[in-house]
CHARMM-style PDB file with segment names, atoms N, HN, CA, C and O in Angstrom:
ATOM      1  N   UNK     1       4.274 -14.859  -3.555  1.00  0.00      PROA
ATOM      2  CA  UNK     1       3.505 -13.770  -4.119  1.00  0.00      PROA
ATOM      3  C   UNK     1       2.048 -13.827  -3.623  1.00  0.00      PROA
ATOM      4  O   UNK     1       1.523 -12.769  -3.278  1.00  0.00      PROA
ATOM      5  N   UNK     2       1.420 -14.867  -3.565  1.00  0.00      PROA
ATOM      6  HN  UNK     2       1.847 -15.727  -3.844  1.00  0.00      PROA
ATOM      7  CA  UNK     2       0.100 -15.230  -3.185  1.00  0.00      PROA
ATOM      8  C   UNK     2       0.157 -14.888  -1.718  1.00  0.00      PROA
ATOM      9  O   UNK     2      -0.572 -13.955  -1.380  1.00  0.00      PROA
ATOM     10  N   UNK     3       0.896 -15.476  -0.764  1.00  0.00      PROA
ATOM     11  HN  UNK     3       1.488 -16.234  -1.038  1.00  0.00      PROA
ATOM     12  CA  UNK     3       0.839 -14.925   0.404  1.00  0.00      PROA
ATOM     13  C   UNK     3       0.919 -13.535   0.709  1.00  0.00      PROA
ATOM     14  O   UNK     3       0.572 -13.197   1.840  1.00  0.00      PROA
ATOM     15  N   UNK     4       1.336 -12.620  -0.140  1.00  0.00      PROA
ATOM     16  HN  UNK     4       1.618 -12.895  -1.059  1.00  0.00      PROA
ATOM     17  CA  UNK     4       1.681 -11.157  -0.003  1.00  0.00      PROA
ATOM     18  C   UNK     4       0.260 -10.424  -0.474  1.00  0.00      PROA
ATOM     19  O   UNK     4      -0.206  -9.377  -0.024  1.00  0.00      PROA
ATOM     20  N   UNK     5      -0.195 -11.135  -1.332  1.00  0.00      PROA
ATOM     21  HN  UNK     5       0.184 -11.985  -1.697  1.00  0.00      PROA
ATOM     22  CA  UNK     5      -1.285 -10.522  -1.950  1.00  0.00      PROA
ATOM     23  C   UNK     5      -2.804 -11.076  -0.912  1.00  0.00      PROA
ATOM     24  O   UNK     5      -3.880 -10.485  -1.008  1.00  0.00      PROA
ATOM     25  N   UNK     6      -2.641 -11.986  -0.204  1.00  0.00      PROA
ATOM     26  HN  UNK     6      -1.767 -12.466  -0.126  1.00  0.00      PROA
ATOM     27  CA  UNK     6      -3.219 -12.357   0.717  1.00  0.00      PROA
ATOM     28  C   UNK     6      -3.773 -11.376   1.927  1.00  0.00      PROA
ATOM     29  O   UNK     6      -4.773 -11.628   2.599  1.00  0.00      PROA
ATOM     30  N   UNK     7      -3.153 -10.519   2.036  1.00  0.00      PROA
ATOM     31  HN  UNK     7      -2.341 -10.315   1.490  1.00  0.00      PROA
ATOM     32  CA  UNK     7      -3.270  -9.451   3.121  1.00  0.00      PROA
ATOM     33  C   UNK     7      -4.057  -8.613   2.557  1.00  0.00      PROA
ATOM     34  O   UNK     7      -3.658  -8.303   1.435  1.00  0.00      PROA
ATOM     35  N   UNK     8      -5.561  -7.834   3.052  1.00  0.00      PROA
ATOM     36  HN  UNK     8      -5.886  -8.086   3.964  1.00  0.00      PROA
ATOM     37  CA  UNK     8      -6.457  -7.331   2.572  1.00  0.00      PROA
ATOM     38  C   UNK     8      -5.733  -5.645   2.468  1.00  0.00      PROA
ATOM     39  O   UNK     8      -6.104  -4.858   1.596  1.00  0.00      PROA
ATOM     40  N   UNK     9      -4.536  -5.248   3.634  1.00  0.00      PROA
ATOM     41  HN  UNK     9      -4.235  -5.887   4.342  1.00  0.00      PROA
ATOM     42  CA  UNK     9      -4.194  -3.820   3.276  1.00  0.00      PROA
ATOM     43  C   UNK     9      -3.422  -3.526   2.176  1.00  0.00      PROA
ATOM     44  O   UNK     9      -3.365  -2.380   1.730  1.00  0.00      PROA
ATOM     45  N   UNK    10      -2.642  -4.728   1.554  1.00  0.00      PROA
ATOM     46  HN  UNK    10      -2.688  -5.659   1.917  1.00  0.00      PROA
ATOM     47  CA  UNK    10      -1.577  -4.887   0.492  1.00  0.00      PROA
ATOM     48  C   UNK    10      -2.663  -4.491  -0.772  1.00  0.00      PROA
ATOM     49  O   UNK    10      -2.470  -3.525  -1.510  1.00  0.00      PROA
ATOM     50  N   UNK    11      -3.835  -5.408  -0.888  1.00  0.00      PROA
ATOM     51  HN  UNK    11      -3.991  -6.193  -0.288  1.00  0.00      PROA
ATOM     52  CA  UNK    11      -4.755  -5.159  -1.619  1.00  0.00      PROA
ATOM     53  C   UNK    11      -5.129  -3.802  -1.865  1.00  0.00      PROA
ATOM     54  O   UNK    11      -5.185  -3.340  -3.004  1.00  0.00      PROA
ATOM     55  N   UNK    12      -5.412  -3.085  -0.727  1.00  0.00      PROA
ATOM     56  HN  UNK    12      -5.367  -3.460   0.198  1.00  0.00      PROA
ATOM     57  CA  UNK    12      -5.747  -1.650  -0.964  1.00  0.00      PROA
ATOM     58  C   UNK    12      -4.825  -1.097  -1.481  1.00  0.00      PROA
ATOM     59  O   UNK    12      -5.261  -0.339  -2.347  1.00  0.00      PROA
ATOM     60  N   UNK    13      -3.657  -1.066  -1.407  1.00  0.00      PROA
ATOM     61  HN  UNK    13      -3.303  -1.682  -0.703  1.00  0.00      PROA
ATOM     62  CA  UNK    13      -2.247  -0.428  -1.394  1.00  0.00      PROA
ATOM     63  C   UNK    13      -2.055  -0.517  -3.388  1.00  0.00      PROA
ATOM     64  O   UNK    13      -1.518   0.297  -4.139  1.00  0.00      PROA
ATOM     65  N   UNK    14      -2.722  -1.800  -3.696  1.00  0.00      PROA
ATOM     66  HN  UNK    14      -3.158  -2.461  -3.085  1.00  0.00      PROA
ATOM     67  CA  UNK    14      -2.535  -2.211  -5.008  1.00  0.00      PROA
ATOM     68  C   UNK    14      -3.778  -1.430  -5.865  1.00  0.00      PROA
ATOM     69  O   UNK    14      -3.555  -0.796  -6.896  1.00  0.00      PROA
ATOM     70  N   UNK    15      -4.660  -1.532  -5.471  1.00  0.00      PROA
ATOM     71  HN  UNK    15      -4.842  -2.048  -4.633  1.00  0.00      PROA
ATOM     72  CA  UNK    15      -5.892  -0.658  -5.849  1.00  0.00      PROA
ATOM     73  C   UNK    15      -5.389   0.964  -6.134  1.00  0.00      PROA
ATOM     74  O   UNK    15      -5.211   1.549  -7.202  1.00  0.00      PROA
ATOM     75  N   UNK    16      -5.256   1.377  -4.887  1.00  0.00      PROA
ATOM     76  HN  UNK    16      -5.400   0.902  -4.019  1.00  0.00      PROA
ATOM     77  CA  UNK    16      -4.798   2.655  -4.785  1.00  0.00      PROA
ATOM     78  C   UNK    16      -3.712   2.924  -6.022  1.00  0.00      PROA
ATOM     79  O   UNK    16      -4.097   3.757  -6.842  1.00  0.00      PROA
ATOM     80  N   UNK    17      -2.552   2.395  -6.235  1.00  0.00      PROA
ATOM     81  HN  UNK    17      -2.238   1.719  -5.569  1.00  0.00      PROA
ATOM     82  CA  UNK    17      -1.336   2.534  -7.407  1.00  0.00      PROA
ATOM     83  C   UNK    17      -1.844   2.611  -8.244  1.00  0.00      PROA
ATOM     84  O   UNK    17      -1.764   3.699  -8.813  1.00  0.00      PROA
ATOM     85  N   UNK    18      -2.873   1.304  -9.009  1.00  0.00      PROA
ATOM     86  HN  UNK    18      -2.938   0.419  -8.547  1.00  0.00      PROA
ATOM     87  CA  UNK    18      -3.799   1.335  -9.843  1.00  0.00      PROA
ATOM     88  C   UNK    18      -4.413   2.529 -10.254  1.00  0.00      PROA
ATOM     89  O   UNK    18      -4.730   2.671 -11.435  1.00  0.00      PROA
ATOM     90  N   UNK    19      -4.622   3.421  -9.399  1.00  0.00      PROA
ATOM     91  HN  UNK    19      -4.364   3.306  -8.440  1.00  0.00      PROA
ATOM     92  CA  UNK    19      -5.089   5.107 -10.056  1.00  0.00      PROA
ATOM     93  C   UNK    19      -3.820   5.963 -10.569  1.00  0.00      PROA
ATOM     94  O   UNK    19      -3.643   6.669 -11.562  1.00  0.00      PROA
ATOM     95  N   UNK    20      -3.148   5.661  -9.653  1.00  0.00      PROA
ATOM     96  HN  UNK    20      -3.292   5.088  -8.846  1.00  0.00      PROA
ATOM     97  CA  UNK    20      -1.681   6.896  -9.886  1.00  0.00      PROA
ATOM     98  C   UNK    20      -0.619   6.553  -9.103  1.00  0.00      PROA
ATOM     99  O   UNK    20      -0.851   6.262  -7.930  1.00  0.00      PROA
ATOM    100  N   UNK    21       0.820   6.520  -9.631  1.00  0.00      PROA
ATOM    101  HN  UNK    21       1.009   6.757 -10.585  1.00  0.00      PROA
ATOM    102  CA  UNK    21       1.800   6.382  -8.660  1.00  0.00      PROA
ATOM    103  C   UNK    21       2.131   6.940  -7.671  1.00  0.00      PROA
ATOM    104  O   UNK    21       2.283   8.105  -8.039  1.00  0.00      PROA
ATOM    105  N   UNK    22       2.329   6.889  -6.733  1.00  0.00      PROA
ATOM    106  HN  UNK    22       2.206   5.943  -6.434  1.00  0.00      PROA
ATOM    107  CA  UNK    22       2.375   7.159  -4.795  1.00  0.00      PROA
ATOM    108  C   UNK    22       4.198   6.772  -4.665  1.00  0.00      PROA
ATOM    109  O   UNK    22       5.014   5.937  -5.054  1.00  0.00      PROA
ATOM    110  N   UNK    23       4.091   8.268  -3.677  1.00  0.00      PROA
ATOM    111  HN  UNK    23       3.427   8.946  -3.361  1.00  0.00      PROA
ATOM    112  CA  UNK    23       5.104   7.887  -3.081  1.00  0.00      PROA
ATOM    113  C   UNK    23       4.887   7.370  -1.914  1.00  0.00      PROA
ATOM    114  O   UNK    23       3.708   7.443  -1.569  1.00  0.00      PROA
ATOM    115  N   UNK    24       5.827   6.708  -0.936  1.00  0.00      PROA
ATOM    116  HN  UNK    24       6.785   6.649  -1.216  1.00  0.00      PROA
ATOM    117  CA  UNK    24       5.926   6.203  -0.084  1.00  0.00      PROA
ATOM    118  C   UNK    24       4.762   6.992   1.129  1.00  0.00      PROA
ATOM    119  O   UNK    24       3.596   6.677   1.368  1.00  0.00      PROA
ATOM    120  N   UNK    25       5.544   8.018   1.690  1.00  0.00      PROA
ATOM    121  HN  UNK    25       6.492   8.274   1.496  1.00  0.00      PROA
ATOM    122  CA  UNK    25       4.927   8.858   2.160  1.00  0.00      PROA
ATOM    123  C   UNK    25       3.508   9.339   2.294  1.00  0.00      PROA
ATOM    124  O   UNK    25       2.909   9.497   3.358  1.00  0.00      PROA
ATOM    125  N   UNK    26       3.011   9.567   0.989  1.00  0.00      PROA
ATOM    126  HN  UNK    26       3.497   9.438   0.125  1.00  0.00      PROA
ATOM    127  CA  UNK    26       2.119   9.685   0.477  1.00  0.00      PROA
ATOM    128  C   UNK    26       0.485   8.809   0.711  1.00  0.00      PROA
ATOM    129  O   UNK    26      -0.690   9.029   1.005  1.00  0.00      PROA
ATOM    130  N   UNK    27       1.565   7.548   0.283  1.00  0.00      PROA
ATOM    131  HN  UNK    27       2.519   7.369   0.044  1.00  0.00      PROA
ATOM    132  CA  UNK    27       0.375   6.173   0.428  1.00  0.00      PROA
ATOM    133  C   UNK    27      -0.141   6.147   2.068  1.00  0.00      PROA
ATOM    134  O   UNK    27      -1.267   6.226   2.558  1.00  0.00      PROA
ATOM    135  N   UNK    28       1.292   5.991   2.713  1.00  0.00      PROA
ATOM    136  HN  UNK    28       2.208   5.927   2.315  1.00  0.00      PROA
ATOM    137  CA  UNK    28       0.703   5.785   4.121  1.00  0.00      PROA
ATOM    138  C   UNK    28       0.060   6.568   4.857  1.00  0.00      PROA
ATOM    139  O   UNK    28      -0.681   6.187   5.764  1.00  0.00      PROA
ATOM    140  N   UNK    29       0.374   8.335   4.398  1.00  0.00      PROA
ATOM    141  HN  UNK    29       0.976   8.644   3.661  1.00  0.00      PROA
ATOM    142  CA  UNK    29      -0.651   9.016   5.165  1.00  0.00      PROA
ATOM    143  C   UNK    29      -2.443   9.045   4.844  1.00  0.00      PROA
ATOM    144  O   UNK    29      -3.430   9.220   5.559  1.00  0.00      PROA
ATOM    145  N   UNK    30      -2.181   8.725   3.102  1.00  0.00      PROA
ATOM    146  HN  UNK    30      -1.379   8.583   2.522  1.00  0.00      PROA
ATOM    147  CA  UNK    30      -3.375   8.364   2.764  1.00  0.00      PROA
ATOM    148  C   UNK    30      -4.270   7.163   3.440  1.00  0.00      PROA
ATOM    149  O   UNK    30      -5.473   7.231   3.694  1.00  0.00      PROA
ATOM    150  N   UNK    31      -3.511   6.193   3.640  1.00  0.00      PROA
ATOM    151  HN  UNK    31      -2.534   6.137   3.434  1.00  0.00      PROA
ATOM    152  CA  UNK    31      -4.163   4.768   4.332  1.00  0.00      PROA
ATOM    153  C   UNK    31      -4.064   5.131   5.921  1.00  0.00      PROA
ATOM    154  O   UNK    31      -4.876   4.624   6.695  1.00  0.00      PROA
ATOM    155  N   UNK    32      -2.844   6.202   6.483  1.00  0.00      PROA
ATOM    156  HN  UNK    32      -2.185   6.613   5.853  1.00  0.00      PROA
ATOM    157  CA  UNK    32      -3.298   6.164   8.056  1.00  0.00      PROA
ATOM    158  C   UNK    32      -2.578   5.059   8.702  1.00  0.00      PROA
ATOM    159  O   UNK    32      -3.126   4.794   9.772  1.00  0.00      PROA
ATOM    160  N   UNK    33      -1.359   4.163   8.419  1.00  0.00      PROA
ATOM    161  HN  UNK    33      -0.913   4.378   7.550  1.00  0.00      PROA
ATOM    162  CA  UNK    33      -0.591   3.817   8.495  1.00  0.00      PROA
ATOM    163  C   UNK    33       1.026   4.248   8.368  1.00  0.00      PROA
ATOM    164  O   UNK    33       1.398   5.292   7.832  1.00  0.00      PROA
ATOM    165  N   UNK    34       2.046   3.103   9.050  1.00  0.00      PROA
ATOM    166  HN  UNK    34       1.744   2.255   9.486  1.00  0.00      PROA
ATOM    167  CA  UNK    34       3.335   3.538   9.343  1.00  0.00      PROA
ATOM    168  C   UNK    34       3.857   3.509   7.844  1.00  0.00      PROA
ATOM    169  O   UNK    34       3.263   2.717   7.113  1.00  0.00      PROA
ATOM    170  N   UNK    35       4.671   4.102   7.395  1.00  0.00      PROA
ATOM    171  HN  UNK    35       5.154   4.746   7.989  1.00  0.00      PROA
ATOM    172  CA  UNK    35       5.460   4.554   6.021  1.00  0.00      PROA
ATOM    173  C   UNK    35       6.844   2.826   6.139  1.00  0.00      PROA
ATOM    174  O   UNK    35       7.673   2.362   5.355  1.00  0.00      PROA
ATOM    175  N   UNK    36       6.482   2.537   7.218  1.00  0.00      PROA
ATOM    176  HN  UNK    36       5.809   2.914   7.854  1.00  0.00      PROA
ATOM    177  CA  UNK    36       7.525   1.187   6.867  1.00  0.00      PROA
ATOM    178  C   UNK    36       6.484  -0.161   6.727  1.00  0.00      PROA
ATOM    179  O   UNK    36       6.992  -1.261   6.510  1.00  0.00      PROA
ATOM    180  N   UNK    37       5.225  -0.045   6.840  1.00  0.00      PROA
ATOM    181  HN  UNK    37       4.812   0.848   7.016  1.00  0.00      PROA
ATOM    182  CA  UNK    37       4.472  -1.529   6.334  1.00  0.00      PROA
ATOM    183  C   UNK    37       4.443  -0.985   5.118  1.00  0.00      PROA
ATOM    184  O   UNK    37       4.644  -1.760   4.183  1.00  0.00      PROA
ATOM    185  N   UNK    38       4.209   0.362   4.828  1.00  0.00      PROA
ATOM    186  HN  UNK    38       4.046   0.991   5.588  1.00  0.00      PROA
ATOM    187  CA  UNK    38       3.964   0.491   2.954  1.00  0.00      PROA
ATOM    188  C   UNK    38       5.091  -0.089   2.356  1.00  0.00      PROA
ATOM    189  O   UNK    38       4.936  -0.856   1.405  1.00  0.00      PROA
ATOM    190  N   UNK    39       6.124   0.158   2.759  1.00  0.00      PROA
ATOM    191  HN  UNK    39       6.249   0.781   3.531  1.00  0.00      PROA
ATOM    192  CA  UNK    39       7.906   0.148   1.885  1.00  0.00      PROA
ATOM    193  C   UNK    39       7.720  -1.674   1.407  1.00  0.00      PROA
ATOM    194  O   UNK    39       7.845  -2.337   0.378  1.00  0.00      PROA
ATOM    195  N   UNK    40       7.297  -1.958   3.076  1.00  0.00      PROA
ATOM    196  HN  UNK    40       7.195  -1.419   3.912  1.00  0.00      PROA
ATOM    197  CA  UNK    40       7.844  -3.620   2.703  1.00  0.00      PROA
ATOM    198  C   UNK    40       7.098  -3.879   1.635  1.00  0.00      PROA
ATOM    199  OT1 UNK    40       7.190  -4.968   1.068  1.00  0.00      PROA
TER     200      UNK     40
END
């Protein structure tokens, strides 16, 4: 878990939920990233 949370974009990803639930889709176009690093 610590290693996962280790990664500074996972962090954002956690921040971001923290306001409102995201879909998949959603998150990654928001961050500007591929829709399969969000999933993992």
């Amino acid at each position: 878990m610590f290693k996962a949370l280790f990664n500074p974009l996972r962090l954002v990803m956690l921040e971001k939920m923290e306001e409102k639930p995201w879909c998949v889709c959603a998150l990654a176009e928001e961050l500007g990233i591929d829709t399969s690093i969000v999933s993992k």
